[in-house]
N, C-alpha and C positions, 0 to 999 in steps of 0.2 A: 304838287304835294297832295292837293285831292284826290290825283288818279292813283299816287300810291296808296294813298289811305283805303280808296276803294276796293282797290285789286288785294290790300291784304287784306280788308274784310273779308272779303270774299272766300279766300283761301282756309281763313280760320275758319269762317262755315262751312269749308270744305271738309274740314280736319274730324270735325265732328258727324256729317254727314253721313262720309266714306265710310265709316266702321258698320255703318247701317244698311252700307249697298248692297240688297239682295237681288237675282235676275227676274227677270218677267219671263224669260223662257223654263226658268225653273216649275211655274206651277202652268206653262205653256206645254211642257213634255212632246217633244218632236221638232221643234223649230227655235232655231238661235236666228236672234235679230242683230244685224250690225247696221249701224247708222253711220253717213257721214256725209259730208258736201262734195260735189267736183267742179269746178272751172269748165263748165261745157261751153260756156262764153267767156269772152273778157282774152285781156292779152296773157294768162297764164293756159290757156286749154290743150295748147302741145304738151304740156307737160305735166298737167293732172287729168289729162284722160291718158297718157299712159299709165300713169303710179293706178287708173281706176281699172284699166287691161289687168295689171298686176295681182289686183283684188280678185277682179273676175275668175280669172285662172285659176286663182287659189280656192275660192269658193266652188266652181265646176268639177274640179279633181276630187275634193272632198266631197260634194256629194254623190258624184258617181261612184264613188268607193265606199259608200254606205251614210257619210255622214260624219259628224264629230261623234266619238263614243267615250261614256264617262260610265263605266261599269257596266251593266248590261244597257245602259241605255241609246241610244243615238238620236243625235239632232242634226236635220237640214240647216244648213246656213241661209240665212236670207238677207239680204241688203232692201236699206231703206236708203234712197239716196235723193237731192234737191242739188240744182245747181244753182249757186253760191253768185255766177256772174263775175269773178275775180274781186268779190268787193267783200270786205269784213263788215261793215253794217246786215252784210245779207246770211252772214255767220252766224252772228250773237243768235237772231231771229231763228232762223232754221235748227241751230242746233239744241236750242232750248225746245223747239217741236220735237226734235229727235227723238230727245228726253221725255218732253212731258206726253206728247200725243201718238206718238209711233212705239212709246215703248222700247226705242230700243235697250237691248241688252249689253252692248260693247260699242264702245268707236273706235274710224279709224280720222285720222286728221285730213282736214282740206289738203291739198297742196300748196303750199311758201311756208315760211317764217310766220309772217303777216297774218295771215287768215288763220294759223292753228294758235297763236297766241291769243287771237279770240275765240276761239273755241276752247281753249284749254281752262278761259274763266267759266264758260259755263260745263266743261266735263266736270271742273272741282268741285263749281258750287252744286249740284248735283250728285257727287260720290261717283263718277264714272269712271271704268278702266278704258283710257284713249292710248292706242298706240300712233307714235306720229310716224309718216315720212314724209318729205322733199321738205323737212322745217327744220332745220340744221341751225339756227341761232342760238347760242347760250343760253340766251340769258330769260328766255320761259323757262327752263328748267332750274332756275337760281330762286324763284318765288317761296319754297314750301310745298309742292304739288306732291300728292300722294297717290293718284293715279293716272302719271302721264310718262310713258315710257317714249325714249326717244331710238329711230331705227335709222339715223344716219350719225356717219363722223359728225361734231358739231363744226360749227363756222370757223371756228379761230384754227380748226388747225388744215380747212381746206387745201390752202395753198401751199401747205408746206411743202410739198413734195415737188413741186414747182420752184421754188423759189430753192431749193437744193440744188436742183438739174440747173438751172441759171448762173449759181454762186461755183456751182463745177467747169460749168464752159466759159464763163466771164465774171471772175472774182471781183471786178470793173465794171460790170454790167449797170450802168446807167438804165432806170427804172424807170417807166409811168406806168401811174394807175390811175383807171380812166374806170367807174363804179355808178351804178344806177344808186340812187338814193332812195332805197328800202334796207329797213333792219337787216336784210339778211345779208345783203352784198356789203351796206356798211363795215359790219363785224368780220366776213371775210377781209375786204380790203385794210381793215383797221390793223388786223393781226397780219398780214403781208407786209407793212410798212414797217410792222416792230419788228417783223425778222429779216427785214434789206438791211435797216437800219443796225442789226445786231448779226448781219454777214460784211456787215462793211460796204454794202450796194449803193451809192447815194438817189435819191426818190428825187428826180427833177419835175415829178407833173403831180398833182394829185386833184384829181377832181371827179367830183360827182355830178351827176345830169340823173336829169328829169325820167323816173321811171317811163314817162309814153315819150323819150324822146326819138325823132324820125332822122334828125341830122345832124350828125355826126362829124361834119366840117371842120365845125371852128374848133372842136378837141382834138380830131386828128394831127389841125394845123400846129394844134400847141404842142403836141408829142414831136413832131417832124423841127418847130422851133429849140424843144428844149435839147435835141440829139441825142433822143432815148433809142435804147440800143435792143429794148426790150418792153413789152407792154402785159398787164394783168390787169384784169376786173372783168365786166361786164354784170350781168344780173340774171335777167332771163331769157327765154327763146325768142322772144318777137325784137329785144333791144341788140340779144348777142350776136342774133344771123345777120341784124342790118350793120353792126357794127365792123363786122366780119368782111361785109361785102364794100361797105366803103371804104374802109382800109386797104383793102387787093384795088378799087377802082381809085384809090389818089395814090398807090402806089405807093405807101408811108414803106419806109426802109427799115422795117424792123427786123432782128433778128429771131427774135419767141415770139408766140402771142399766144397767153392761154388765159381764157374765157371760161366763166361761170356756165356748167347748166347747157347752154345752147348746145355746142356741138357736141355732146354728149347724143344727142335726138338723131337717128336714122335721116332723118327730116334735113338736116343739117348739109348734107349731100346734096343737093339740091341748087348748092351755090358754085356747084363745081368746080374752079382752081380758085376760087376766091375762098375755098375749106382747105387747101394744101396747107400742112404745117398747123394750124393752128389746136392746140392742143387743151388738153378739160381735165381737170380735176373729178376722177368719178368715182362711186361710191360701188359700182362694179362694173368688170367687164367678161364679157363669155369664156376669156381666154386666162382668165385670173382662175384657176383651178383649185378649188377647196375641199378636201375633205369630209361629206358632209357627219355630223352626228346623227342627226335624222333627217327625213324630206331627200327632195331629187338632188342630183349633183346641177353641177352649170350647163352640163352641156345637155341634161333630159330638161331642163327646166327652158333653154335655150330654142330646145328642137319643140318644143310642146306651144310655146308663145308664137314660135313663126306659123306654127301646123292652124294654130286657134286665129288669128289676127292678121297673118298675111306678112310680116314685117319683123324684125329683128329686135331683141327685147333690149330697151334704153335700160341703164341706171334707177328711174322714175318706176319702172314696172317691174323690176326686180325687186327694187325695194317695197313696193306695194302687196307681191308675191312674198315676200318676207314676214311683214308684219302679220297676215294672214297665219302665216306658219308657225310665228312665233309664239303668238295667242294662241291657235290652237294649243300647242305642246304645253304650254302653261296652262290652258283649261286642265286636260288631261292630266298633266302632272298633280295639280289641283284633288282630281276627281273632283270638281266641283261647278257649281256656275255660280256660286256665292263670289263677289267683286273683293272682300276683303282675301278672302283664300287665292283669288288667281291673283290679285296684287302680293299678295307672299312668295307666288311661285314664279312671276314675273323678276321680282326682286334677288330669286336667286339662279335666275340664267346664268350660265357661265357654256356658250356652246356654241358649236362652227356648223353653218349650215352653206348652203350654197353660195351663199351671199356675201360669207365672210365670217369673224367671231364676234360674236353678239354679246354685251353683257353689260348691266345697267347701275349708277351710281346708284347705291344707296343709303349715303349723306342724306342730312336732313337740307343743307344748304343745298345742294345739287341733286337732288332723287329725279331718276330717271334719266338724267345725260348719258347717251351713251360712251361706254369707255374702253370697249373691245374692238369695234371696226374699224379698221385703216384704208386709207384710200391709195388708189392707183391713179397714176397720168398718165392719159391715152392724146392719141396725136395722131389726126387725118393726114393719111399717107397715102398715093398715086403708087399703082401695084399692077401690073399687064394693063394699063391703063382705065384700071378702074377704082376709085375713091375706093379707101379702107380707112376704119379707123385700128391703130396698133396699140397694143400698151409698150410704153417706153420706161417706164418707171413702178415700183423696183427693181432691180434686178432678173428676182426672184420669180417677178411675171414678168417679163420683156419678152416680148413676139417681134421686135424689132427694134433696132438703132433709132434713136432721136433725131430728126431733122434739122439741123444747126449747122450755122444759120439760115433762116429761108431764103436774106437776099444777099 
C-alpha cells in the first residue's frame, strides 16, 4: 500500500509538472538531447544493445540529412547514454542525472518491462516525453502517465497469435507454460493461460523459474511428466537460448515451442538444430511489408542496419529505429520542442511506418498503451541448409508454412 501510495504521488506531481515541460534544446538552438539507459552489461545486453543499434541508426540518418528541422531551424540529435547493468536501482539514479545534470531534452526507455517502469517514475515526476520500447507490460501505462508513449503490442496480447496457430492444428493441444518471473513475461504468460483456457486447451504445467536460471531439468522433466503436447513462455535472451537448447538436448517431444524475446535475435542461430521449429512472438519482421506513411520502407530500413552493423535487424532495433521516427514526426508535426505541444502530437498519431501501425491510448486510465501494432509469428526454419527465420503467421505475411509438428 506504501509503494502504491508513492507511485501515485508521484504521478500527481507529474500531472502538474508536465504542463510546465519546456526543452533545454530550445534556448540550446542546434542540438537536441536524448537521454536513456542500455544494458551494456547484465543478462539483458543482447537485447538492448540492439533496441540501442536501432536508436543509433535513427539518429545517424538524421543528422546526415541535415538534422531534425522545425521551421527554419535544424537540430543535431545527440544521445546521452549510461549503462543501467540490467539493474533498476541503477535506473531510478541515472535517469534522474539525465534529467537533472545532462539536460536531457526527450527519453527513450531502458530495455524490459522492469527497468522502464522505473524510469517511467522519474520521466513523470519530471514532465518528460519517454518513448518506450522492448517494455510491453500493461500495466505502466494503467498509472496516470502523461508523457509515456509505448512503441510495442503490449504483453497480454503477445501470444495471441500463437496460441491461434495451436488451437488450429490441436484444438486438444495440451499446454505448458514454463515463464521466467519478471513482470513482463508474467503478464505474457498470465494472458496465454486465459486464452487456452477460453479455446478450450487445458494448461497441464504452469511455472515460473528464477529469471538467472541455468537449468532447466527439472521443468523440462515436468512438461515431458504432464504430456504436453505444446510448450510457451520463456522471458529473455540468456534464459530463452539455454531453454531452447536443453529442450533439443533431453529431447522433450513437443510439438510447438514458442518463446518470448530470445529467438527473435540473429544471435539465436547459433544453437543450430536446437533453433529448428521453435517459433517468437515479434513485434517485426523484414518480410512483414508495410506501407510506410513517412520514414524508409522494411526493406531500405533492413538493408541500411546490415550495411551499418554487420548483422540482420531483430524486432529490438526496429523498434528502437521506430521510436526515433516516431518523435521525430511528432516534433515536427509539433513545430515545436515545448514537451506539452509534442505530447499533444504524440497523442494524435494515427500512422503506418515501416514497423507497422502506430497509435497511442489516449485514456486517462490507459494513456500511452499502444493500440495500433499487431504482432507476427515468426519460426526458425532449415532452408538449402541453412537456419532461417519465416513468418508463419498471419496470413497476410506468411513467407512460409508452420512447422507442425516438430517431433
Amino acid at each position: 500500500m506504501r509503494t502504491a501510495r508513492k507511485v501515485f504521488a508521484t504521478v500527481v506531481l507529474a500531472s502538474s509538472i508536465f504542463a510546465m515541460g519546456t526543452t533545454a534544446a530550445a534556448a540550446a538552438g542546434g542540438t537536441l538531447t536524448i537521454g536513456f539507459t542500455v544494458s551494456e552489461t547484465g543478462p539483458l545486453n543482447v537485447d538492448s544493445l540492439a533496441q540501442l543499434h536501432g536508436f543509433e541508426l535513427w539518429r545517424d540518418q538524421l543528422n546526415a540529412a541535415g538534422g531534425l528541422k522545425i521551421g527554419s531551424s535544424s537540430y543535431q540529435v545527440k544521445f546521452v547514454t549510461y549503462d543501467d547493468q540490467s539493474k533498476s536501482e541503477r535506473v531510478q539514479q541515472l535517469y534522474s542525472r539525465l534529467i537533472l545534470q545532462d539536460n536531457a531534452d526527450f527519453l527513450f526507455s531502458p530495455y524490459s518491462s522492469n527497468l522502464t517502469a522505473t524510469a517511467a517514475i522519474i520521466s513523470e515526476q519530471y514532465g518528460k516525453v519517454m518513448l518506450t520500447t522492448g517494455a510491453a507490460e500493461d500495466k505502466t501505462y494503467q498509472l496516470g502517465n502523461h508523457g509515456l508513449f509505448q512503441m510495442y503490442t503490449p504483453a497480454t496480447h503477445y501470444l495471441s497469435s500463437a496460441m491461434a496457430v495451436i488451437k488450429q492444428k490441436n484444438p486438444q493441444a495440451k499446454v505448458a507454460v514454463a515463464y521466467s518471473d519478471d513482470g513482463f513475461s508474467k503478464a505474457v504468460a498470465g494472458a496465454a493461460k486465459e486464452e487456452a483456457k477460453r479455446l478450450g486447451q487445458p494448461v497441464v504445467l504452469d511455472e515460473a523459474y528464477a529469471p538467472g536460471t541455468t537449468d532447466f531439468g527439472p521443468i523440462i522433466n515436468k512438461m515431458i511428466s504432464a504430456n504436453a503436447d505444446v510448450m510457451v513462455g520463456g522471458g529473455h535472451y540468456a534464459d530463452g537460448a539455454t531453454l531452447a537448447r536443453q529442450m533439443y538436448d533431453q529431447k522433450a517431444p513437443m510439438k510447438f515451442v514458442c518463446l518470448l524475446v530470445a529467438p527473435d535475435s540473429p544471435q539465436f542461430a547459433s544453437l543450430g538444430d536446437a533453433a529448428i521449429g521453435i517459433s517468437v512472438p515479434s513485434q517485426w519482421e523484414p518480410s512483414a511489408a508495410y506501407k510506410p506513411d513517412f520514414g524508409p520502407d522494411g526493406a531500405a530500413f533492413g538493408k541500411a542496419f546490415k550495411e551499418k552493423f554487420g548483422a540482420e535487424a531483430s524486432y529490438h532495433a526496429a523498434g528502437g529505429y521506430a521510436a526515433g521516427l516516431i518523435l521525430q514526426h511528432a516534433i515536427e508535426k509539433a513545430g515545436s520542442l515545448d514537451s506539452a505541444k509534442v505530447t499533444d502530437a504524440l497523442n494524435a498519431t494515427d500512422a503506418t511506418i515501416f514497423y507497422g501501425h502506430v497509435k497511442f491510448a489516449t485514456d486517462a486510465q490507459n494513456h500511452g498503451l499502444q493500440i495500433g501494432h499487431e504482432m507476427v509469428l515468426a519460426q526458425w526454419q532449415k532452408k538449402d541448409g541453412q537456419l532461417v527465420k519465416e513468418v508463419v503467421s498471419p496470413a497476410a505475411a506468411q513467407t512460409a508454412p508452420l512447422l507442425y509438428p516438430l517431433h
